[in-house]
C-alpha positions as CSV (number, residue, x, y, z in Angstrom):
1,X,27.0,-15.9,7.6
2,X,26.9,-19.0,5.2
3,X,23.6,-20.0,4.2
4,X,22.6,-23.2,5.7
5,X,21.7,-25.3,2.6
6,X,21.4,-28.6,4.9
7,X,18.0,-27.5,5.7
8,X,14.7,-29.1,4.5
9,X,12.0,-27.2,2.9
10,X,9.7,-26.7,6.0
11,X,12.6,-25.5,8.0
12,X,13.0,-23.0,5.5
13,X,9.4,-21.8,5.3
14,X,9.8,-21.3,9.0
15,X,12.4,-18.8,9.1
16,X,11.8,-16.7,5.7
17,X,7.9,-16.6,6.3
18,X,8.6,-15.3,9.9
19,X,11.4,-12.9,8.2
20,X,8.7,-11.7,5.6
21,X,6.6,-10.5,8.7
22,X,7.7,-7.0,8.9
23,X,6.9,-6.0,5.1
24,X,3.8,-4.6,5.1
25,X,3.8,-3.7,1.3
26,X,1.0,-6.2,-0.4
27,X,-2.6,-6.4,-0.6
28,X,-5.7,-7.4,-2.7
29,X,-5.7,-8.1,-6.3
30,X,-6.9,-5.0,-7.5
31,X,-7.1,-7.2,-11.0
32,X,-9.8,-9.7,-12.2
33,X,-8.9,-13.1,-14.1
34,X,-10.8,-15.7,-14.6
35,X,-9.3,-19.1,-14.4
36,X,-8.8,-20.8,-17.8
37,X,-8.9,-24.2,-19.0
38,X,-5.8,-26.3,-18.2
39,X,-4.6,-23.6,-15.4
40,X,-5.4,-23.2,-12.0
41,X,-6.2,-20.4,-10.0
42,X,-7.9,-17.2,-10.3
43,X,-8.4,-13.8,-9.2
44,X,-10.6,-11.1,-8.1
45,X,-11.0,-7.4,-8.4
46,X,-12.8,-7.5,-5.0
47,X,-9.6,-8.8,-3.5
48,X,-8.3,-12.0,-2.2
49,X,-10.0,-13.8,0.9
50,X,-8.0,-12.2,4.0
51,X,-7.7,-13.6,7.0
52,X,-5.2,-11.6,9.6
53,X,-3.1,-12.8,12.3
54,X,-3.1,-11.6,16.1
55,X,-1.1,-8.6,14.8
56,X,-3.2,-7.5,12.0
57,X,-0.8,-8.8,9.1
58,X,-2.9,-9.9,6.5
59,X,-1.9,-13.8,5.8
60,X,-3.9,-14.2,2.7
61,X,-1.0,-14.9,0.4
62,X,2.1,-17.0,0.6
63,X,4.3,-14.3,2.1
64,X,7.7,-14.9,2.0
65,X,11.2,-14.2,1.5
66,X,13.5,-15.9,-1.2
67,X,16.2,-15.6,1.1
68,X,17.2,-13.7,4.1
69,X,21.1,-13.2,3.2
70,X,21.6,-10.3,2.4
71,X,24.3,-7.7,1.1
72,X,23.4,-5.0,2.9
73,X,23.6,-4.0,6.5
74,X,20.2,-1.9,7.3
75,X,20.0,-1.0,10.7
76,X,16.5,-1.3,11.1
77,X,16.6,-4.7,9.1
78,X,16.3,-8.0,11.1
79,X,17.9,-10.1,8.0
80,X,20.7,-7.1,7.7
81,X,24.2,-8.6,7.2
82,X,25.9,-7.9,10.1
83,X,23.0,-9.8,12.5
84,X,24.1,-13.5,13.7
85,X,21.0,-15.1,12.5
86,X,20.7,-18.4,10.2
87,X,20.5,-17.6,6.9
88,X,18.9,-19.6,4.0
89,X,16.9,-19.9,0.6
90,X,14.7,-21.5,-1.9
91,X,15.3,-22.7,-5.0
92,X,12.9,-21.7,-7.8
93,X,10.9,-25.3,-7.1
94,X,10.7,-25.1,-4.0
95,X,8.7,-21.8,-3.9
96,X,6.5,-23.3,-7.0
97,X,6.0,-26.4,-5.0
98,X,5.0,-24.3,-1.9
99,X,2.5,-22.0,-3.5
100,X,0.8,-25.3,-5.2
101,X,0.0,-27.6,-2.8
102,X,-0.2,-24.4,-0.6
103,X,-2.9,-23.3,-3.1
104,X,-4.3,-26.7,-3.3
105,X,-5.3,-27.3,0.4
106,X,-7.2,-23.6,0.0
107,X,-4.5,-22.1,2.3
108,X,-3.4,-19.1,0.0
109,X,-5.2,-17.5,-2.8
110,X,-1.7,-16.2,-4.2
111,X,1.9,-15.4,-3.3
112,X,3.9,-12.5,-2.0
113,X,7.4,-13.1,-2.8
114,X,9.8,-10.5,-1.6
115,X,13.9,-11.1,-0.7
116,X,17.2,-9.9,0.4
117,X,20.1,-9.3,-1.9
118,X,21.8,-13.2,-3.2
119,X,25.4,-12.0,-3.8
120,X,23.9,-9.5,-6.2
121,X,21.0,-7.6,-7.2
122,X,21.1,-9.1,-11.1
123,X,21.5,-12.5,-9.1
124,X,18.5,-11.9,-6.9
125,X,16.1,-10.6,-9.5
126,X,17.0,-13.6,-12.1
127,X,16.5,-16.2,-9.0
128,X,12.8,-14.7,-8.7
129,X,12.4,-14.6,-12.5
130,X,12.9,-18.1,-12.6
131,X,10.4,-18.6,-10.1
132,X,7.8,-17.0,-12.2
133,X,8.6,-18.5,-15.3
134,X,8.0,-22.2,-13.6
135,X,4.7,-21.4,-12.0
136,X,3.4,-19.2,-14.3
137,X,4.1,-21.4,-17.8
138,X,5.2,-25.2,-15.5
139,X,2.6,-25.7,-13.0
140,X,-0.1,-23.2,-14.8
141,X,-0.8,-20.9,-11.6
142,X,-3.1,-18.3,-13.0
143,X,-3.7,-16.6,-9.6
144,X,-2.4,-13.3,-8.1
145,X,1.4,-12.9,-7.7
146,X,3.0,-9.9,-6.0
147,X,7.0,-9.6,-6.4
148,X,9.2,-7.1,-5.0
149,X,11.3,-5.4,-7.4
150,X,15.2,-5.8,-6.5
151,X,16.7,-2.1,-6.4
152,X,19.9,-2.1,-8.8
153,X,19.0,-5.2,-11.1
154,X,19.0,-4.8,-14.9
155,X,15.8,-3.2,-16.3
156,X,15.6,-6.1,-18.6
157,X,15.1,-8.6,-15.7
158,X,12.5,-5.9,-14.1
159,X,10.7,-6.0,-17.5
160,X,10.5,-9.9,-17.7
161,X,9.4,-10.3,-14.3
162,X,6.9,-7.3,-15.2
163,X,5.3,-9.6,-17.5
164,X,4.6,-12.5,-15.1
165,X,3.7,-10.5,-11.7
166,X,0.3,-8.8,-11.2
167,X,1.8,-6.3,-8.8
168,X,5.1,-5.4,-8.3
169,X,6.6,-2.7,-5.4
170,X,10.0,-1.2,-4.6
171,X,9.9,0.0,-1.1
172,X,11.0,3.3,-0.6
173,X,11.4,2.5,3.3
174,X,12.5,5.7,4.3
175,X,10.8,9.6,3.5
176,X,14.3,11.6,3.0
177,X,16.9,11.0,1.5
178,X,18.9,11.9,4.6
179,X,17.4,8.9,6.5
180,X,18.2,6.9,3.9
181,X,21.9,7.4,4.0
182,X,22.2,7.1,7.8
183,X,20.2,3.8,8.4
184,X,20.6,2.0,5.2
185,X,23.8,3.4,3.9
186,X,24.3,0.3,1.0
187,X,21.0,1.7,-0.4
188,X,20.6,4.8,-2.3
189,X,17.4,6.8,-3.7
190,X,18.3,6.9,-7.5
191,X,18.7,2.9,-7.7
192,X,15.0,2.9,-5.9
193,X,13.4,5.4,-8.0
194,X,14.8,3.2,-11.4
195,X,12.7,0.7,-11.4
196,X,9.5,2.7,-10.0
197,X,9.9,4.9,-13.1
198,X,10.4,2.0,-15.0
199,X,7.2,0.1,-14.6
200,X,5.0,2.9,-13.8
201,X,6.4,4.0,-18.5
202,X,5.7,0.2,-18.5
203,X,2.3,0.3,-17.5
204,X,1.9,3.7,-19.2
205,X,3.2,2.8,-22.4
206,X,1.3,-0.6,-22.6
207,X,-2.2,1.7,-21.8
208,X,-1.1,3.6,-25.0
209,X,-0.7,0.5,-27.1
210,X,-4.5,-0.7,-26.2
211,X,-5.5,3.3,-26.4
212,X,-4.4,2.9,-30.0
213,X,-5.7,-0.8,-30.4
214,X,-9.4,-0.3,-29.2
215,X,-9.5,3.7,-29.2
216,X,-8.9,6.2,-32.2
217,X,-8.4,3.3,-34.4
218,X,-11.4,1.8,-33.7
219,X,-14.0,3.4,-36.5
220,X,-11.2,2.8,-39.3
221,X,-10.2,-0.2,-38.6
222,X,-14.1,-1.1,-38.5
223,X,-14.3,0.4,-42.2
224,X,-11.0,-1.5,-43.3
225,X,-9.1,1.5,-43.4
226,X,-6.1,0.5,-41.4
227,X,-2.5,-0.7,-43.0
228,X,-0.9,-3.2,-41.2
229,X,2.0,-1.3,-41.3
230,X,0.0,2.0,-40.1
231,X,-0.4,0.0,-36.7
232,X,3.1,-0.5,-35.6
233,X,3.7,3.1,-36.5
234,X,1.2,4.5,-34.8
235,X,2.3,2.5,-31.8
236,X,6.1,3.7,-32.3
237,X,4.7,7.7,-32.8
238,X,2.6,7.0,-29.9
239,X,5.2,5.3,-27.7
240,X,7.8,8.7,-28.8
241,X,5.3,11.3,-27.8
242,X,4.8,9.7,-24.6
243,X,8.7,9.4,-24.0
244,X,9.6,12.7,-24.9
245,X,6.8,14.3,-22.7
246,X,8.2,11.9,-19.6
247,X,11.8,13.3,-20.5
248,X,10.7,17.1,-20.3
249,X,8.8,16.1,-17.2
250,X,11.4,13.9,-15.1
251,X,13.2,17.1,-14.5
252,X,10.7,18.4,-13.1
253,X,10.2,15.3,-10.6
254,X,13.9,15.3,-9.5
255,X,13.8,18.9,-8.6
256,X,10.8,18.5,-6.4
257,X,12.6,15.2,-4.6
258,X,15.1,17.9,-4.2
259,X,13.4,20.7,-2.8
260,X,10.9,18.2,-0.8
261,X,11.1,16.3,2.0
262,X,12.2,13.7,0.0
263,X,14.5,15.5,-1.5
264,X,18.0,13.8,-3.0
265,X,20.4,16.2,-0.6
266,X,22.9,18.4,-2.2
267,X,23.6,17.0,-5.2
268,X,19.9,15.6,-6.0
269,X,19.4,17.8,-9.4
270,X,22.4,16.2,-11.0
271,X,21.7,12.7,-9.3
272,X,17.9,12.8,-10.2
273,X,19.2,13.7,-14.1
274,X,21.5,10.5,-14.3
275,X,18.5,8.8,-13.1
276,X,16.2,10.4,-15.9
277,X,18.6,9.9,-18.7
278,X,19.7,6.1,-17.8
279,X,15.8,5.2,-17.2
280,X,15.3,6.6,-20.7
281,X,17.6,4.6,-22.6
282,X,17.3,1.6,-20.5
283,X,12.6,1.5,-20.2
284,X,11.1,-1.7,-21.4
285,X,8.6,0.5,-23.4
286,X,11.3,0.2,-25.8
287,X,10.4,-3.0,-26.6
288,X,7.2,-3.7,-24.8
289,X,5.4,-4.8,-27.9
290,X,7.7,-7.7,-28.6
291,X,7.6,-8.6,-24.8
292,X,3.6,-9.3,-25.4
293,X,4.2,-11.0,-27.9
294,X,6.4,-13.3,-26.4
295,X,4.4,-13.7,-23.7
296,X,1.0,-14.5,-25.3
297,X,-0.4,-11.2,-24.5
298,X,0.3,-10.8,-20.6
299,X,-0.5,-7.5,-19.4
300,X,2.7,-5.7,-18.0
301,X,2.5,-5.4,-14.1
302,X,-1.5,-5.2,-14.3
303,X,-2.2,-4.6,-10.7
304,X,0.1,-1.6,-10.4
305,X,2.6,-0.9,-8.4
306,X,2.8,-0.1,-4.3
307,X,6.0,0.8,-2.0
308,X,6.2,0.9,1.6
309,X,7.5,3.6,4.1
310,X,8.4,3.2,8.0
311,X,6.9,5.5,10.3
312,X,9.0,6.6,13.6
313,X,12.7,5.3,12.1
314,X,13.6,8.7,11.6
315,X,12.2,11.9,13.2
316,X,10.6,13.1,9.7
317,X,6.9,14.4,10.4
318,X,3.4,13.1,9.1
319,X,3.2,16.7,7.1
320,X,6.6,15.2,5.5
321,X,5.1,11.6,5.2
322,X,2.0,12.8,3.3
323,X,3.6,15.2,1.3
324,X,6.1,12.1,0.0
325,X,3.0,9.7,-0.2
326,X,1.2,12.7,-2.6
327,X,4.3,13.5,-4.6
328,X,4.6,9.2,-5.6
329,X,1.0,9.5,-6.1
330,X,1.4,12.5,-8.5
331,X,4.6,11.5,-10.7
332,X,4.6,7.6,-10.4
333,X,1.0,6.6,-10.5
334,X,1.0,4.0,-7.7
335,X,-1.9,2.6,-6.6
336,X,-0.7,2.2,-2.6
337,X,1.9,3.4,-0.4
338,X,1.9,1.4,2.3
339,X,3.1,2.5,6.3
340,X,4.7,0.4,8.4
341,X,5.0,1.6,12.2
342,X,8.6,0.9,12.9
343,X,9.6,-1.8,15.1
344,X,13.0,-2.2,16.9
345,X,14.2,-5.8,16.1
346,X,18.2,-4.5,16.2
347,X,19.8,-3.1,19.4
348,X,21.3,-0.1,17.8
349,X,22.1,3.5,19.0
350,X,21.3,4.8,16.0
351,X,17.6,3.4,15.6
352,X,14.8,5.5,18.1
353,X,14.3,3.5,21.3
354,X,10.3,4.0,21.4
355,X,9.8,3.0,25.0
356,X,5.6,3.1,24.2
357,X,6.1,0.2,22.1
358,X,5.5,0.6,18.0
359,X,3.7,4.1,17.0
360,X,0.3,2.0,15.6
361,X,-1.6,5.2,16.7
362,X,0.4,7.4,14.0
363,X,0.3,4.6,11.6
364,X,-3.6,4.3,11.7
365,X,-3.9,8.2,11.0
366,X,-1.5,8.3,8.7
367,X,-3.8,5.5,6.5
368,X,-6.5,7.9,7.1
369,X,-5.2,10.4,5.4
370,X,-3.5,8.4,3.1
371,X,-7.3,7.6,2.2
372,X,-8.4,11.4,1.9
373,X,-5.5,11.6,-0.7
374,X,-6.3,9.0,-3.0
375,X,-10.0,8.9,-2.7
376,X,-11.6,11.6,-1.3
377,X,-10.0,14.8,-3.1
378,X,-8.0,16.3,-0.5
379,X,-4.1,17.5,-0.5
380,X,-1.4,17.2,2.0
381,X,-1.3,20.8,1.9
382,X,-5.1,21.2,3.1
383,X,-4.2,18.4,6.0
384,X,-1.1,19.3,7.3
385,X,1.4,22.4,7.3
386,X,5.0,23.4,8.4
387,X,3.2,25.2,11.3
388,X,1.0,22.2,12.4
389,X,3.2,19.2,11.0
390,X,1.5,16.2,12.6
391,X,-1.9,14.7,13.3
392,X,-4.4,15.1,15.9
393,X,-4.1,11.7,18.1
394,X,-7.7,12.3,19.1
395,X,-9.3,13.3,16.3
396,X,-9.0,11.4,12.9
397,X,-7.7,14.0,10.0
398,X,-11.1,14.4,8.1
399,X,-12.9,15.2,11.5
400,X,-9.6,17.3,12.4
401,X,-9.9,19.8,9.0
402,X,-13.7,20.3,9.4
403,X,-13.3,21.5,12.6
404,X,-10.6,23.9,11.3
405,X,-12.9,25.1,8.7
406,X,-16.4,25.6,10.0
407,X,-16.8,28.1,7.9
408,X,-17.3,26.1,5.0
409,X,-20.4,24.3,6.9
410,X,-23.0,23.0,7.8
411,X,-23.5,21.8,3.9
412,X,-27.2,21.2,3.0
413,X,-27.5,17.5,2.1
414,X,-30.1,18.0,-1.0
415,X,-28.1,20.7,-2.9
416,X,-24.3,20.3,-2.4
417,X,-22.3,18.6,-5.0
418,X,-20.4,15.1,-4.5
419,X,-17.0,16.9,-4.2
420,X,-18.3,19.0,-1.1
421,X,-20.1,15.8,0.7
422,X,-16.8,13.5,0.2
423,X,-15.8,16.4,2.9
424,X,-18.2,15.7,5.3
425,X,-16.9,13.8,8.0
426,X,-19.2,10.6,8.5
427,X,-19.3,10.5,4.8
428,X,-17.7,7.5,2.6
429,X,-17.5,7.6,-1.3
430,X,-20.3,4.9,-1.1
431,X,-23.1,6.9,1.2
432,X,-22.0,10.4,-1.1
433,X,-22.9,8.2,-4.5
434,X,-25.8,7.4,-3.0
435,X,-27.1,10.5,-1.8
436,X,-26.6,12.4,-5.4
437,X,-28.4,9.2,-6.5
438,X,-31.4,9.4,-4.1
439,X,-31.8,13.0,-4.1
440,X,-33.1,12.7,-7.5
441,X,-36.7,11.0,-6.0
442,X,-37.3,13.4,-3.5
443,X,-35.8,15.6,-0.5
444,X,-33.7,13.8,2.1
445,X,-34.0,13.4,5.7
446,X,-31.5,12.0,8.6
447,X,-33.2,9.0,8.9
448,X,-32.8,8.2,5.0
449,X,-29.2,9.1,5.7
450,X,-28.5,6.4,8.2
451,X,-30.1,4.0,5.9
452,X,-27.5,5.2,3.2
453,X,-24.2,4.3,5.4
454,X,-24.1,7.9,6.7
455,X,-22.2,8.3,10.2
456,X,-24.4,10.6,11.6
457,X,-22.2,10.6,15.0
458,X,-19.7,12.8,13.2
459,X,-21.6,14.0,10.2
460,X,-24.9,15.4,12.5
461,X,-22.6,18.1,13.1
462,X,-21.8,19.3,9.7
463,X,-24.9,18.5,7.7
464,X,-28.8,19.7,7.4
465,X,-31.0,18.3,5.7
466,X,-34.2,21.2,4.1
467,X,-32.3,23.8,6.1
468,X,-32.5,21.7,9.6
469,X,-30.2,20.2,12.0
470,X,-30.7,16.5,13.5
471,X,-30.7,18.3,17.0
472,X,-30.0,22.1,18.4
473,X,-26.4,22.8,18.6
474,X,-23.9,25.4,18.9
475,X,-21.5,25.4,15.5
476,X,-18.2,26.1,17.9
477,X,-15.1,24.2,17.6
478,X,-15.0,23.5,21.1
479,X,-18.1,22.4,21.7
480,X,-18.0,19.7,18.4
481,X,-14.9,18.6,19.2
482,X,-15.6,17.6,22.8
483,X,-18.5,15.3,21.0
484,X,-16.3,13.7,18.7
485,X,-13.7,12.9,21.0
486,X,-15.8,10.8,23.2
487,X,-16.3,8.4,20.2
488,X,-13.1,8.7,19.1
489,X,-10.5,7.7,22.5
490,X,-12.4,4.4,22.6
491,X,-10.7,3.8,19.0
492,X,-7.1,5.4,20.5
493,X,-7.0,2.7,23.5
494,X,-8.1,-0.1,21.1
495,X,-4.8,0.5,19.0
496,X,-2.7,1.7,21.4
497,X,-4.0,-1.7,23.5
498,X,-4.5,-4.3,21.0
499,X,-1.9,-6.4,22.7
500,X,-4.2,-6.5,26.0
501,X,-7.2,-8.1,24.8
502,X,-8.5,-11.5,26.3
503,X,-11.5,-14.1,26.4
504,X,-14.1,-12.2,29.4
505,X,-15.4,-14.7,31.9
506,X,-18.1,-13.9,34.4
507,X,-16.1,-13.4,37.5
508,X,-13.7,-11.2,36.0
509,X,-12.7,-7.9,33.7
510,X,-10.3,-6.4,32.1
511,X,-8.1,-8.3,34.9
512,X,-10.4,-7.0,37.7
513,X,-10.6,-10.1,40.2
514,X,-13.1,-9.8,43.1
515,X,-12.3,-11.5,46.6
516,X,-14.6,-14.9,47.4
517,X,-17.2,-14.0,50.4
518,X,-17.9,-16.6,52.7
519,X,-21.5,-17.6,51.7
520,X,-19.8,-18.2,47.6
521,X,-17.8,-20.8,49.5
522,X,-20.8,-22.2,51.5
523,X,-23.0,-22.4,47.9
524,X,-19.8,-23.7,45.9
525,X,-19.7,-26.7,48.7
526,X,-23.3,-27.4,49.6
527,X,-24.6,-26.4,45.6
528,X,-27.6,-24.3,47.6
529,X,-27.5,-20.9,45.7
């Protein structure tokens, strides 16, 4: 369909913020910058100021699409080509003028700037480079930008649009590469994984340059002992090692995409080489020293990258879904991997029907765990197995493995290390800090552990304190888990219900209406209660 250039700005905004809504793929800062003299903008470590719409979608930033034509035909895509829908798109100003006055009436503390394919990937990517040239350098916006990486476009155009972005993701979408080629056949896994490898050598490369600038250089340079021309090798030898370690190890990585659940299908080992040799030749570390100083020292992608997967397209597992999150964790350092409960917005025999509505429930444990991966020590393998592949809709998964390994509890609160509390359910990485921390004064009690944060609802169960309980209890798996689950279906019917909630009144609830007795009808009309 033609895109209809006759529209004006706000129509626009209307129908590529609205097609924006399903990508769940962006979040805080995760960076710090102060604003600067002559710019505007800022932004936070401690993230952005959220605010979330009925549907939980975090609104904080300006998210939207550049356009919503798009080359491809996705089947589980609302803006994919074969769908009669109006297409459109901005021009470069008129996403800068958005995000400013946007910005200036305290609407959005940044911009999320994602898009279908233009008539090309190259075409696409240099369209949202131009963007980001004008705000960043034209109108001075100093605060958080998160761009979506286009799938096919030249490394060089990833690597300038590297320098201007704070975060940058390439959705994965999909955990197999099976999926992959049945609901988004114009899409393939190698031109996905591209530029993922490519900023995650970006960002890697550009921590070596500083490692040599501030690190091992540090005391000589101090003393005077440095050559100017000493630097730039050290940088090149530094930059080589690093390459040549990533080469021997890519291999590796493609062959566990092909054994794994994500694997590349038959021909994956030769697929994932091509991938490995042309993101060699083709990585901005190559000339990532030039590009900072082109760009007056901006950091390369400094909030990291993320990627998105949908949950409930195709009949994958969670034990798959973890194991993919882990292995993108583990060989492309990315800070988030985000899930997206799928959603059917196309009529299409090929896509699930899902006649309970979005799966939110397996989306919520899914985070969980996503959480106990990144945070709290634990591997897919220790969560999940062939054998039991998916979660425990009553039990969230940290409460879910304790249960499965009593054996290894209770844990006495006033000798076990950190590691062994981040295990105890009803225990954050905050509360565990603060008991190693407060442990040093003197002996702990329960009491002192619900001052600390601690859950003792779940943890009670799992922790002693000087060799005692908080109550008498049998330590059987039965028994604990019929305690935890009370707490814990009150959370399963708010997700699986979060559509039902209303304003209470006091004649009514939950859409309970009692019938009017006589004498209410006599007080209503005299007023004599």
């Amino acid at each position: 369909m033609l895109i209809q250039e006759e529209l004006d700005i706000q129509e626009k905004l209307k129908i590529l913020s609205d097609a924006a809504k399903y990508d769940v793929s962006c979040s805080s800062s995760g960076i710090a910058r102060k604003g600067k003299k002559g710019t505007i903008g800022n932004t936070l470590a401690a993230g952005i100021c959220h605010s979330f719409a009925a549907d939980g979608r975090c609104i904080s930033l300006l998210k939207i699409l550049f356009t919503n034509q798009c080359i491809f035909d996705c089947r589980y895509c609302v803006n994919r080509r074969s769908n009669d829908v109006v297409r459109t798109a901005f021009t470069p100003e008129e996403v800068c003028t958005l995000t400013i006055e946007f910005y200036r009436r305290n609407y959005i503390e940044g911009l999320f700037l994602s898009s279908g394919i233009l008539h090309s990937p190259d075409y696409t990517m240099e369209q949202i480079y131009q963007t980001l040239v004008r705000l960043r350098n034209e109108y001075r916006f100093n605060g958080y930008i998160h761009v979506k990486a286009i799938p096919g476009a030249a490394p060089e155009l990833i690597e300038r649009v590297g320098f201007l972005a704070d975060r940058m993701s390439v959705n994965l979408e999909l955990p197999t590469a099976e999926g992959l080629s049945r609901l988004a056949p114009g899409k393939t896994r190698e031109k996905i994984l591209t530029p993922m490898r490519q900023v995650q050598r970006g960002i890697a490369a550009q921590n070596l340059k500083a490692l040599n600038d501030f690190g091992g250089h540090a005391n000589r340079k101090q003393r005077g002992l440095i050559d100017p021309r000493e630097r730039s090798v050290g940088l090149t030898n530094a930059w080589q090692d690093f390459s040549h370690h990533r080469r021997e190890t890519i291999h590796t990585d493609i062959r566990s995409w092909e054994s794994g659940p994500a694997g590349f299908g038959k021909n994956g080992a030769a697929k994932g080489r091509e991938i490995g040799m042309a993101d060699t030749i083709a990585h901005p570390g190559r000339n990532v020293w030039s590009s900072l100083q082109m760009t007056n020292q901006r950091s390369f992608v400094p909030a990291g990258q993320s990627t998105q997967l949908i949950v409930g397209a195709t009949p994958e597992s969670d034990y798959h879904m973890i194991r993919v999150a882990e292995a993108l964790y583990q060989n492309y350092d990315l800070k988030r991997v985000f899930y997206s409960a799928f959603v059917r917005v196309n009529d299409d025999s090929m896509l699930p029907s899902l006649p309970g509505g979005p799966p939110l429930l397996r989306e919520h444990r899914l985070y969980q765990a996503d959480w106990l991966l990144r945070f709290y020590g634990f591997g897919a393998e220790e969560l999940l197995s062939e054998e039991r592949p998916n979660f425990n809709i009553l039990l969230d998964p940290k409460c879910d493995w304790a249960l499965r390994h009593l054996e290894q509890f209770p844990v006495e609160v006033n000798r076990a290390d950190y590691g062994t509390l981040l295990r105890v359910p009803g225990l954050g990485v905050k509360s565990a800090r603060r008991i190693v921390a407060a442990r040093r004064s003197g002996a702990l009690d329960f009491p002192d552990l619900k001052k600390m944060g601690v859950v003792l609802k779940r943890a009670m169960y799992f922790l002693t304190c000087s060799g005692r309980t908080m109550m008498p209890f049998s330590l059987n798996e039965n028994y604990i888990t019929s305690q935890l689950v009370g707490a814990e279906h009150k959370k399963i019917w708010d997700i699986e219900n979060h559509d039902s909630y209303r304003q209470l009144s006091l004649f009514d609830d939950y859409q309970i209406v009692a019938p009017v007795s006589g004498e209410d009808r006599v007080s209503a009309v005299t007023g004599l209660l």
